[in-house]
C-alpha positions as CSV (number, residue, x, y, z in Angstrom):
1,X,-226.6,128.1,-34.9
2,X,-228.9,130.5,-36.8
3,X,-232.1,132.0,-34.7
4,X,-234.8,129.4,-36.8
5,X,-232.8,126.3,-35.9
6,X,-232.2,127.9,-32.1
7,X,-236.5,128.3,-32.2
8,X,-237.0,124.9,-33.7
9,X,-235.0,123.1,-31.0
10,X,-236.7,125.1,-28.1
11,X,-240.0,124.2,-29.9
12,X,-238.9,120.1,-29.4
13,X,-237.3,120.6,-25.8
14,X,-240.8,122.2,-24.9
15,X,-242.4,118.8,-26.4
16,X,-243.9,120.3,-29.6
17,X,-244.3,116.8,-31.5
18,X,-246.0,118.3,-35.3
19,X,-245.2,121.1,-37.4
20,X,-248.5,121.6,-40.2
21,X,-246.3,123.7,-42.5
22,X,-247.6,125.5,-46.2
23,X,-244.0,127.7,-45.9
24,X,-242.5,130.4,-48.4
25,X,-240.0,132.6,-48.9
26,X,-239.5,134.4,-45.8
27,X,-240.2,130.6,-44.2
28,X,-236.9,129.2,-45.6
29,X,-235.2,129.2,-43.4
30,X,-237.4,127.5,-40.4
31,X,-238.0,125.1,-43.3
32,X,-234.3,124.4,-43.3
33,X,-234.0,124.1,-39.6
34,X,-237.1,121.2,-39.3
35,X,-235.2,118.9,-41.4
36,X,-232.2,119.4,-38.8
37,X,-234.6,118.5,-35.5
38,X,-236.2,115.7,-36.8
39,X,-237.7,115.0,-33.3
40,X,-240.5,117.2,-35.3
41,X,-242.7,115.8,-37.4
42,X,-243.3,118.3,-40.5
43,X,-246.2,117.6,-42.6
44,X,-246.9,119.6,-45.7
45,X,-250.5,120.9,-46.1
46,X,-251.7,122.5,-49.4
47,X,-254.0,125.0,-48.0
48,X,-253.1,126.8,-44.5
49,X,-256.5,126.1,-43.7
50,X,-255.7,122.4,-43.2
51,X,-252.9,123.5,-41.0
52,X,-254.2,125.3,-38.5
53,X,-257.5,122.7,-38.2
54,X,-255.1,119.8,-38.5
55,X,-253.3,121.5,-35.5
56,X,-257.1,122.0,-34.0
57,X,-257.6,118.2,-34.3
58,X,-253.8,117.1,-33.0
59,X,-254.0,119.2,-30.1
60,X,-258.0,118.4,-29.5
61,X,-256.8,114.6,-29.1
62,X,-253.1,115.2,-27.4
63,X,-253.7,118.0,-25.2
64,X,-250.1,119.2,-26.5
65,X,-250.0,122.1,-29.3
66,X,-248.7,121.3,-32.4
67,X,-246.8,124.3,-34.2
68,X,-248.1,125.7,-38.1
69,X,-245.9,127.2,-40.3
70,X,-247.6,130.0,-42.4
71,X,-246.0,132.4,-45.1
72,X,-246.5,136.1,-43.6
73,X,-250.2,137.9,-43.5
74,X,-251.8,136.6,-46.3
75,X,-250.8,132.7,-45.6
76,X,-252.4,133.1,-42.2
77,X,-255.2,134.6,-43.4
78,X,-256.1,131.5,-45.2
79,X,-255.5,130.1,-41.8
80,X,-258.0,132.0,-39.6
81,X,-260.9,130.6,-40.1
82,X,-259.9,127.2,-38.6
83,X,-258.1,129.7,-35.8
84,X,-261.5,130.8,-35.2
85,X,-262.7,127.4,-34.2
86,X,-259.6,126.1,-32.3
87,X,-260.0,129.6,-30.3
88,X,-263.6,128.7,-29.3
89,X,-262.4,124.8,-28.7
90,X,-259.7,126.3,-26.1
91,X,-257.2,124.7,-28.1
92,X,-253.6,124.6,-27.3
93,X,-251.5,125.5,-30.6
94,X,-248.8,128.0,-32.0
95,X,-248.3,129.7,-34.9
96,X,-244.9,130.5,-36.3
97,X,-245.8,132.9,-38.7
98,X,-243.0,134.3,-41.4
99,X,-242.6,138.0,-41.8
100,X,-240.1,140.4,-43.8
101,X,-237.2,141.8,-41.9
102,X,-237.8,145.0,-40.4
103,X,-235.8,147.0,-42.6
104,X,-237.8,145.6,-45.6
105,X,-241.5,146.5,-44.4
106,X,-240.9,150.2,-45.0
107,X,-240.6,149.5,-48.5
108,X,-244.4,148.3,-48.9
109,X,-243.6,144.6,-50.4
110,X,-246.2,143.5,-52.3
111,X,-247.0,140.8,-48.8
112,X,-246.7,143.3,-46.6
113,X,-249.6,143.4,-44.1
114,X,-250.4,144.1,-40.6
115,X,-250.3,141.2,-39.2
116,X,-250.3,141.8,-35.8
117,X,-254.0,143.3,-36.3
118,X,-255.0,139.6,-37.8
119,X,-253.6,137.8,-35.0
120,X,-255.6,139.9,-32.2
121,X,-258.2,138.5,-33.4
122,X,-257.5,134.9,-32.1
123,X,-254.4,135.0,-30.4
124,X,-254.1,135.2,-26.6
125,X,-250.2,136.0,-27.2
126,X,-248.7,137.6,-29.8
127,X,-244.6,138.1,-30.3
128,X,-243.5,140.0,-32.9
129,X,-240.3,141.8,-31.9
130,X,-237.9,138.9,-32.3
131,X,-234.2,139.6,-32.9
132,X,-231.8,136.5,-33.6
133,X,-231.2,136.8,-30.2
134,X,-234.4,136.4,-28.8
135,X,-236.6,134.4,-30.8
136,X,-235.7,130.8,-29.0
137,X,-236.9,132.4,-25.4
138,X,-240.1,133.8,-27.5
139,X,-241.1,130.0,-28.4
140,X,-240.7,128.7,-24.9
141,X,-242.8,131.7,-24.0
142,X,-245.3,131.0,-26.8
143,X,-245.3,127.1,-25.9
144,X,-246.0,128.1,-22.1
145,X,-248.9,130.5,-23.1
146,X,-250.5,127.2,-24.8
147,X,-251.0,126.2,-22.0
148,X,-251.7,129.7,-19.8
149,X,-255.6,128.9,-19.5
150,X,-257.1,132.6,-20.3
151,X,-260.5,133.6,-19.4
152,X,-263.8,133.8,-21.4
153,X,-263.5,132.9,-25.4
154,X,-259.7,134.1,-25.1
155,X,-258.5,130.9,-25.8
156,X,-254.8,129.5,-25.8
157,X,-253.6,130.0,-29.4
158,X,-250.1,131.7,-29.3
159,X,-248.6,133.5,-32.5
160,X,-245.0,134.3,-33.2
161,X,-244.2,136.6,-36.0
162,X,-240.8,136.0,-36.9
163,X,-239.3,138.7,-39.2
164,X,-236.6,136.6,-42.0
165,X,-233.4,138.3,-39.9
166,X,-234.4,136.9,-37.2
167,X,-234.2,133.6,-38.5
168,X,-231.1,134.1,-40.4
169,X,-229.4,135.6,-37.9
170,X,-226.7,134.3,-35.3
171,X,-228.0,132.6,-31.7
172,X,-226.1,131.3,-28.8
173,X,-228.5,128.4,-29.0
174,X,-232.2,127.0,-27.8
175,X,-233.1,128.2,-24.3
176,X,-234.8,125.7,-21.0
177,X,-238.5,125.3,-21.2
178,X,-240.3,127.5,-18.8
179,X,-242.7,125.9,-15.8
180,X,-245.6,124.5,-16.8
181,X,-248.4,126.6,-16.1
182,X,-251.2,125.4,-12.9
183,X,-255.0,125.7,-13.1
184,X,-256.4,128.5,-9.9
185,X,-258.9,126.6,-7.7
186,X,-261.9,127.3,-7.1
187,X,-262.7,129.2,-4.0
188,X,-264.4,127.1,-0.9
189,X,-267.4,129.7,-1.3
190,X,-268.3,128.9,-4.6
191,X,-268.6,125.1,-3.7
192,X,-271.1,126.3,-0.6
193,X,-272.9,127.9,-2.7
194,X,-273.5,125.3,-5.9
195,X,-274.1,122.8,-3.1
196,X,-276.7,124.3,-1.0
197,X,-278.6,125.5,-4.4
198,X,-278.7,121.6,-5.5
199,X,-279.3,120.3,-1.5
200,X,-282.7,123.0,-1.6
201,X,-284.5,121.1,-4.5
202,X,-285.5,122.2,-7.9
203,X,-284.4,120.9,-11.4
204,X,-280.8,121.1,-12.0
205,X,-278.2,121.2,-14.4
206,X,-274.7,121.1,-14.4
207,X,-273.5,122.6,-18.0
208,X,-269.9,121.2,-18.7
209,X,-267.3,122.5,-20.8
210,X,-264.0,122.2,-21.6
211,X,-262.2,121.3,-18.6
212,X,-265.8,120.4,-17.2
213,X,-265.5,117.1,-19.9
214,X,-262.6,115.5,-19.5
215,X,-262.7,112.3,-17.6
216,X,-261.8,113.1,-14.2
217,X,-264.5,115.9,-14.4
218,X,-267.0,113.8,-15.8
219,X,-266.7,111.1,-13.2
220,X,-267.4,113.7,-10.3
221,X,-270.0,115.1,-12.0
222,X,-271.8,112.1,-12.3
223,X,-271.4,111.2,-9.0
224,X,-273.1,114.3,-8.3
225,X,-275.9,113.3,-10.8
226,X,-276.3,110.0,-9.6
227,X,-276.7,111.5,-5.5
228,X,-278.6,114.6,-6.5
229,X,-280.8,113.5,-9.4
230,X,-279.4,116.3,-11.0
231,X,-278.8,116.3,-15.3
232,X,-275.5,116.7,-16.7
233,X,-275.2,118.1,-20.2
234,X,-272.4,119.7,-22.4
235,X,-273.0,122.7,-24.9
236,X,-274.2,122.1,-28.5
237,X,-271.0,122.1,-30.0
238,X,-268.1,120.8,-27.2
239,X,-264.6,120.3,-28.3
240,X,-264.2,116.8,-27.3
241,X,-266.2,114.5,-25.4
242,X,-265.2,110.9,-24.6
243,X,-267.8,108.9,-24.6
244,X,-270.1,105.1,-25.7
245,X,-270.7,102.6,-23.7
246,X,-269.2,102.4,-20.2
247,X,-268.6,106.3,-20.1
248,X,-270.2,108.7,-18.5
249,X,-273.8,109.3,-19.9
250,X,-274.1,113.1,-20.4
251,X,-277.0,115.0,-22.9
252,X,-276.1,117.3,-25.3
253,X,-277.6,120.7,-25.4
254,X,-279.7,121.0,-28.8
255,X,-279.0,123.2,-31.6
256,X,-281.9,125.8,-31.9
257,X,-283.1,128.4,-29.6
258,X,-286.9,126.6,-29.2
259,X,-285.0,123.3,-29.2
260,X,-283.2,124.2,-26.3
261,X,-285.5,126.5,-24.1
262,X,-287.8,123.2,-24.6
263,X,-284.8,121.3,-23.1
264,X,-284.2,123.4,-19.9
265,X,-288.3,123.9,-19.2
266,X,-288.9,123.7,-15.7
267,X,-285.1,124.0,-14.5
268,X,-284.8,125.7,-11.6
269,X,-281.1,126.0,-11.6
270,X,-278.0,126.0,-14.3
271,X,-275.1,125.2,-12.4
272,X,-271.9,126.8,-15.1
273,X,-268.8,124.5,-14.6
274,X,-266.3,125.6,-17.0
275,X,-268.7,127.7,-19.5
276,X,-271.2,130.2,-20.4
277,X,-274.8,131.3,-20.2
278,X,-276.6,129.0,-22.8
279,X,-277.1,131.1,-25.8
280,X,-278.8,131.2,-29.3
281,X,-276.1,130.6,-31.9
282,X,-277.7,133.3,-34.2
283,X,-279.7,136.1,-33.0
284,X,-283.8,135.6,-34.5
285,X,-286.5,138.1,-34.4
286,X,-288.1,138.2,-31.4
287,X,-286.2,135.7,-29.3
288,X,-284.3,136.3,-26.5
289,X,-280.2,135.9,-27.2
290,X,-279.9,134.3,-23.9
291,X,-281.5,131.1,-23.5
292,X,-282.6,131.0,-19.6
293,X,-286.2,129.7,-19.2
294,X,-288.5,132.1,-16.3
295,X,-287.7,131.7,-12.8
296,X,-284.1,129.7,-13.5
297,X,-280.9,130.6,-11.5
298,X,-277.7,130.8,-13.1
299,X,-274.9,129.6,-10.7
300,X,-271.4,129.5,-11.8
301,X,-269.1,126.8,-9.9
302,X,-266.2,127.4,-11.8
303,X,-264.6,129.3,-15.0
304,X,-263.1,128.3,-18.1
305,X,-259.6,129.3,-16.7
306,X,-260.2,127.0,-13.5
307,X,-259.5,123.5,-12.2
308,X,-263.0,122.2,-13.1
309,X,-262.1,118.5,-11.8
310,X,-261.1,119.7,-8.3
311,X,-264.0,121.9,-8.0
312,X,-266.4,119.0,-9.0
313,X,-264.7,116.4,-6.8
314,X,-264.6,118.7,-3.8
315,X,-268.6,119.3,-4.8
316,X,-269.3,115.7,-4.5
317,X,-267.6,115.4,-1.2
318,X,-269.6,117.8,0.3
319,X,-272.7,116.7,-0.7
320,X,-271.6,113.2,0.2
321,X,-271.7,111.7,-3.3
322,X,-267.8,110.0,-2.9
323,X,-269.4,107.1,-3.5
324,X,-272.0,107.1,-5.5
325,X,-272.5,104.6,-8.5
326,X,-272.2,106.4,-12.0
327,X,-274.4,106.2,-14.8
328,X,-273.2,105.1,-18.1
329,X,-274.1,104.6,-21.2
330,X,-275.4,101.3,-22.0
331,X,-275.0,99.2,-25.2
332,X,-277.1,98.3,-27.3
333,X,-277.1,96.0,-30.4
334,X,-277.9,98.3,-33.2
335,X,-279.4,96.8,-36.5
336,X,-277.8,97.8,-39.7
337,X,-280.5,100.0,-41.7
338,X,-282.1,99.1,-45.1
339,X,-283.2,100.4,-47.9
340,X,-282.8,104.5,-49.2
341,X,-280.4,106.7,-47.4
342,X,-281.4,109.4,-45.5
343,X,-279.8,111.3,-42.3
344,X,-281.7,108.5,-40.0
345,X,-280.5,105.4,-42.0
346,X,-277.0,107.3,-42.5
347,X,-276.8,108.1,-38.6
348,X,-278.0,104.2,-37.7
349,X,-275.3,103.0,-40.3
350,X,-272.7,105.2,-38.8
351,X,-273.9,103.7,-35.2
352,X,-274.0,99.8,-36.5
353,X,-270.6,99.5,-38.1
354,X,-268.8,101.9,-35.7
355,X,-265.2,99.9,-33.8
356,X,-264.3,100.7,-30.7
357,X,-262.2,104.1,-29.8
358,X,-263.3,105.5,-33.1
359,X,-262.6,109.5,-33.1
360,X,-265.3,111.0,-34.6
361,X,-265.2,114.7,-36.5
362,X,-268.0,116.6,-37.9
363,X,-268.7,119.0,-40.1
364,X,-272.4,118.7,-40.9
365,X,-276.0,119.1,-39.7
366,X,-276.1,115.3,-39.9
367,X,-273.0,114.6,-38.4
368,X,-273.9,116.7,-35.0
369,X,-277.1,114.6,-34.8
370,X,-275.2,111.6,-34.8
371,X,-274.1,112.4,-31.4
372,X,-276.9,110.9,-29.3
373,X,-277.2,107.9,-31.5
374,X,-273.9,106.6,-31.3
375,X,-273.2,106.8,-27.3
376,X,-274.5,103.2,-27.1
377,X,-272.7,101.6,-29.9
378,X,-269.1,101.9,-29.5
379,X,-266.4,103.9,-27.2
380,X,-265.4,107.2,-29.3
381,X,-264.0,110.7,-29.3
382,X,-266.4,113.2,-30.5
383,X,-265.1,116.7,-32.4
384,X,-267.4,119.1,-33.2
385,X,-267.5,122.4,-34.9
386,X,-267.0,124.5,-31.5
387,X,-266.9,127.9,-33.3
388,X,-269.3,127.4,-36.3
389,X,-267.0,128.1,-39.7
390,X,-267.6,125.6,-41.3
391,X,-264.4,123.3,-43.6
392,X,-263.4,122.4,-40.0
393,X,-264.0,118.6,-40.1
394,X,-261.7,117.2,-42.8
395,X,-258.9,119.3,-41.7
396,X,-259.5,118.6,-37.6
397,X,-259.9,114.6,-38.6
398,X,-256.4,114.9,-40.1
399,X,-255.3,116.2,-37.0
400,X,-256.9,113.7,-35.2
401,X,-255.6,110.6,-37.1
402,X,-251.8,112.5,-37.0
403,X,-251.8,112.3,-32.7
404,X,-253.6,108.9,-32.5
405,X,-252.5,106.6,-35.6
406,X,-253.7,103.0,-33.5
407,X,-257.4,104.5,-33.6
408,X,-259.8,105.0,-36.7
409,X,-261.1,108.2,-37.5
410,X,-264.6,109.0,-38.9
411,X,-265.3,112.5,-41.1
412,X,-268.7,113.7,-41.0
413,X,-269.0,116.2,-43.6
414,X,-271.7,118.4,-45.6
415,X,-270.6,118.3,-49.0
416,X,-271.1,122.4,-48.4
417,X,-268.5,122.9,-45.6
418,X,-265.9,119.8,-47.0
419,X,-265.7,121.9,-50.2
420,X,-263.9,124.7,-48.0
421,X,-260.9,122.5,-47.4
422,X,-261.0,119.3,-49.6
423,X,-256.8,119.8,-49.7
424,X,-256.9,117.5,-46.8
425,X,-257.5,114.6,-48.6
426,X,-254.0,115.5,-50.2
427,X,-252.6,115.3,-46.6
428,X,-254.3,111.7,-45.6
429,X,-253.1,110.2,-48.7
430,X,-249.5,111.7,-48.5
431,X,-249.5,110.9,-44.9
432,X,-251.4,107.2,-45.4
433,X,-253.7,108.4,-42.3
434,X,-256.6,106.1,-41.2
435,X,-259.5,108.6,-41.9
436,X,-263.0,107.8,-43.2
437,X,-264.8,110.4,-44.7
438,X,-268.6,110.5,-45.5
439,X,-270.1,113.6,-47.6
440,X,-274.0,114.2,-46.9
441,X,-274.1,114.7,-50.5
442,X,-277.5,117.0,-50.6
443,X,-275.9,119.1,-52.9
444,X,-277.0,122.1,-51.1
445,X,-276.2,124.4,-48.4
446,X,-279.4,122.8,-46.8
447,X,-279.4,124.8,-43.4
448,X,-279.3,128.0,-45.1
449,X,-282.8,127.0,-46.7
450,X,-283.9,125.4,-43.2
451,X,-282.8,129.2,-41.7
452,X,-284.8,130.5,-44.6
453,X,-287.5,128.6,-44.1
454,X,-287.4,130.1,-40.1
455,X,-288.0,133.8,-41.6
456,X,-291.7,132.7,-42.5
457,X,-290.7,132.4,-46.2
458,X,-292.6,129.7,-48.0
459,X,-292.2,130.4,-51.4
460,X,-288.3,130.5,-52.4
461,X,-287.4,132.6,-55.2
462,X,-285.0,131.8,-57.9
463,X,-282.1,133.9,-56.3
464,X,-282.0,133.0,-53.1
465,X,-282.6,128.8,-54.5
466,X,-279.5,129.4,-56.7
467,X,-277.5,130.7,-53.6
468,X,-278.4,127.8,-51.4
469,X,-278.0,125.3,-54.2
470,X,-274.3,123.4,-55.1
471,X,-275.4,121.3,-57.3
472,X,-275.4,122.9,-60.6
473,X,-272.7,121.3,-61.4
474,X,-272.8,118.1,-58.7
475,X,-269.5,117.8,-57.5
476,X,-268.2,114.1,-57.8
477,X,-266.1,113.5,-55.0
478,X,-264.9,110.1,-55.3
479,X,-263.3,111.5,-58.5
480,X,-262.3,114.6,-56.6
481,X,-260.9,112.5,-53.6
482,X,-259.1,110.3,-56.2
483,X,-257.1,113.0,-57.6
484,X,-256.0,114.0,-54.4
485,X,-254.6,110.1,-53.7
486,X,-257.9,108.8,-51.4
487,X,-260.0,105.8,-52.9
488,X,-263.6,106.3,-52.7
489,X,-267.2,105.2,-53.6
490,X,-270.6,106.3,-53.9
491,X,-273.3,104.6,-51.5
492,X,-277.3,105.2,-52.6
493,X,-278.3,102.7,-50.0
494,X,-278.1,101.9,-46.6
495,X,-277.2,98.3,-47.1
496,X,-274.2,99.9,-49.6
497,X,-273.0,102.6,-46.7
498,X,-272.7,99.7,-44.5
499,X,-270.6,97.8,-46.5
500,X,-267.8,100.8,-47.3
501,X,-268.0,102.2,-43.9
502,X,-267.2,98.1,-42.6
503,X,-264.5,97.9,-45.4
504,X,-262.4,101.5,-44.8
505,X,-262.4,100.5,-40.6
506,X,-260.3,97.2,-42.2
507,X,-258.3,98.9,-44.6
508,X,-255.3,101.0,-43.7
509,X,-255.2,104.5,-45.4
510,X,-257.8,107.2,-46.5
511,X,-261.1,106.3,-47.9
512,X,-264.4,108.5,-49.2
513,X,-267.7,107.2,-48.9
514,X,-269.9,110.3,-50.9
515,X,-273.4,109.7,-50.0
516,X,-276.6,110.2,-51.6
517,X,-280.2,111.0,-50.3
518,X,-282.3,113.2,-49.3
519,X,-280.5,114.7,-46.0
520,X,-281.3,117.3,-43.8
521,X,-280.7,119.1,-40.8
């Protein structure tokens, strides 16, 4: 047994399930040892970009990192944008990346590059001395440092660089998983603390995040909420949150600086369970980066790195809320919109039509604002763009629809951001993956004149319009979407959005709904 066949079956003993592979060269032979553990699904991607979000969007949904296969520095270069966001999401995923032997990067290959230096840069472990000998027990190690919760914006995004001798060489075979890694608890102090700030009065808010949102969290906290009086609310962009009717009702925080200083007037205390300090996504003239209204405390109950459910259950129990009846969202019949589209009648179509358990990624301006809307139509699984760069959605929906094929998936894209990575159309329709994807179709990068529009500037001059504008030429993307396999259609009304988005939830496969109106922000 060679070293890449010795990694590859480590990688399935550990329970890696996907491989999101754009291979080369120095790949080969990895390539060669996936089709000889086929208890790995390989799918082929045609940009790394929709590897590493696809992985993003598997792992978002499985809480199990999928693997991506990228050809040396440049091919995970592509790749780090999406690496960005599934850093900030606290997403669990490795990266096998291919490298020249040793022997060869003296000689300054034309692909030569540091990559090590890249991989800092979103990696919370990085191996890149592999021999033939070694390289199975660095993929356990890499699968176990998934799942090594790291502190702050760390995240959990482990990359092997595996030089081609290494996986060419001889291996005395794959080596034992290692022990799962265990959350720290949360010391008894820290609960003392929260509870006697939230048993003296004042507005409070408990901010969840990551582990703060999952369901077992969600239920203590609103427990807590329902004894205390107390809000719960989740950052502006969380990585998942489960959610509709009969699930825990939770705000989310809004997107600009005013929005949310306005949101937390009057608070008296922001209880931190598993995040940070609210702050302003950008920095603006003149306005504070941190976004802590006068006179609030900032209390933190537990870190990212910590067992957020224990510490809230152990909360409730000593403020005596074991018991207390949970809020939920309620539904409500939601009327199917008329007449011209615009992000309200888009939002209430998305809300009317939507089944039950649909995941939900999004991309777009529109597709955040969405979030509110749809709590009380149907039970879903929101995505969001946790770190910002945008071309996450498409990819991270693919994901999605990869680790849950009984559930539909909704795309929310800006035709801006879904131009970044429109090869993973390529991927549903190779694939046949139940994804629905609408494009906001303003043919502009609209926030960018919204942020514009924030400097004071009133009069827009012909340079910056033409850098804020993508429609010169439009960009028809049911014809684009075609040519990558994926049916499609435009809708110009409400009434016609309805109809596709009612018709893709019935129809197995990929479909593209592009559509048009006057959308913003």
């Amino acid at each position: 047994m060679n070293g890449a066949t010795a990694l590859m079956e480590t990688l399935a003993d550990c329970g890696v399930e996907l491989c999101l592979a754009n291979p080369g060269t120095s790949e080969m032979h990895l390539v060669q040892a996936l089709d000889s553990v086929p208890r790995i699904k390989s799918v082929l991607a045609l940009f790394e970009g929709v590897c590493t979000g696809a992985a993003d969007g598997f792992a978002r949904m499985t809480g199990k990192p999928a693997a991506t296969l990228l050809h040396l520095g440049p091919g995970m270069a592509n790749g780090i944008a999406n690496l960005h966001n599934a850093r900030r999401a606290n997403t669990p995923l490795i990266n096998i990346i291919g490298n020249h032997p040793n022997y060869h990067v003296g000689f300054d290959a034309p692909l030569t590059s540091d990559i090590d230096t890249l991989a800092q840069n979103f990696s919370c472990w990085i191996g890149s001395s592999s021999t033939a000998a070694t390289l199975a027990q660095h993929g356990a190690d890499a699968y176990t440092a998934t799942l090594r919760q790291s502190s702050g914006s760390t995240g959990q995004i482990a990359t092997l660089i595996m030089g081609a001798d290494a996986a060419w060489g001889s291996s005395s075979g794959p080596v034992s998983p290692n022990s799962i890694p265990q959350r720290s608890k949360v010391d008894e102090i820290a609960v003392e603390k929260i509870a006697n700030a939230i048993s003296t009065g004042g507005k409070t808010i408990l901010l969840l995040e990551h582990h703060a949102i999952t369901a077992g969290a969600l239920a203590a906290a609103g427990k807590i909420a329902s004894k205390t009086g107390c809000r719960l609310m989740t950052g502006t962009f969380p990585s998942r949150v489960d959610g509709g009717p009969g699930r825990v009702a939770v705000e989310r925080m809004p997107y600009f600086p005013e929005q949310v200083l306005k949101t937390l007037e009057g608070t008296a205390n922001i209880i931190l369970v598993g995040g940070q300090i609210p702050v302003s996504f950008f920095a603006y003239e003149g306005l504070a980066g941190q976004l802590v209204p006068p006179g609030c405390s900032v209390i933190r109950l537990s870190n990212i790195e910590e067992d957020a459910i224990d510490a809230l259950q152990r909360l409730a129990e000593r403020l005596g809320a074991e018991d207390a009846a949970i809020t939920h969202f309620e539904k409500i019949d939601i009327d199917k919109p008329t007449g011209e589209l615009n992000t309200k009648t888009i939002i209430q179509s998305v809300a009317a039509t939507m089944p039950e358990e649909l995941i939900v990624a999004t991309d777009s301006g529109g597709g955040n604002a969405a979030y509110g809307f749809c709590q009380n139509a149907a039970t879903n699984s929101w995505l969001s763009l946790t770190g910002g760069a945008i071309g996450q959605g498409g990819p991270c929906a693919t994901g999605a629809a990869l680790a849950c094929a009984d559930r539909p998936v909704l795309a929310l894209l800006g035709d801006g951001g879904a131009a970044y990575t429109n090869q993973c159309f390529w991927t549903q329709a190779r694939e046949g993956l139940n994804v629905t994807t609408v494009i906001f179709a303003n043919h502009s990068y609209n926030i960018l004149t919204v942020e514009y529009a924030r400097l004071g500037v009133t009069d827009v001059g012909a340079i910056a319009a033409s850098l804020f504008d993508i429609g010169n030429p439009e960009i028809n993307w049911v014809d684009m979407a075609k040519s990558f396999g994926v049916p499609g259609a435009t809708a110009d009304s409400a009434e016609e959005l309805c109809g596709l988005l009612e018709q893709s939830y019935k129809t197995p496969g990929p479909f593209l709904i592009q559509a048009n109106g006057e959308i913003q922000r």
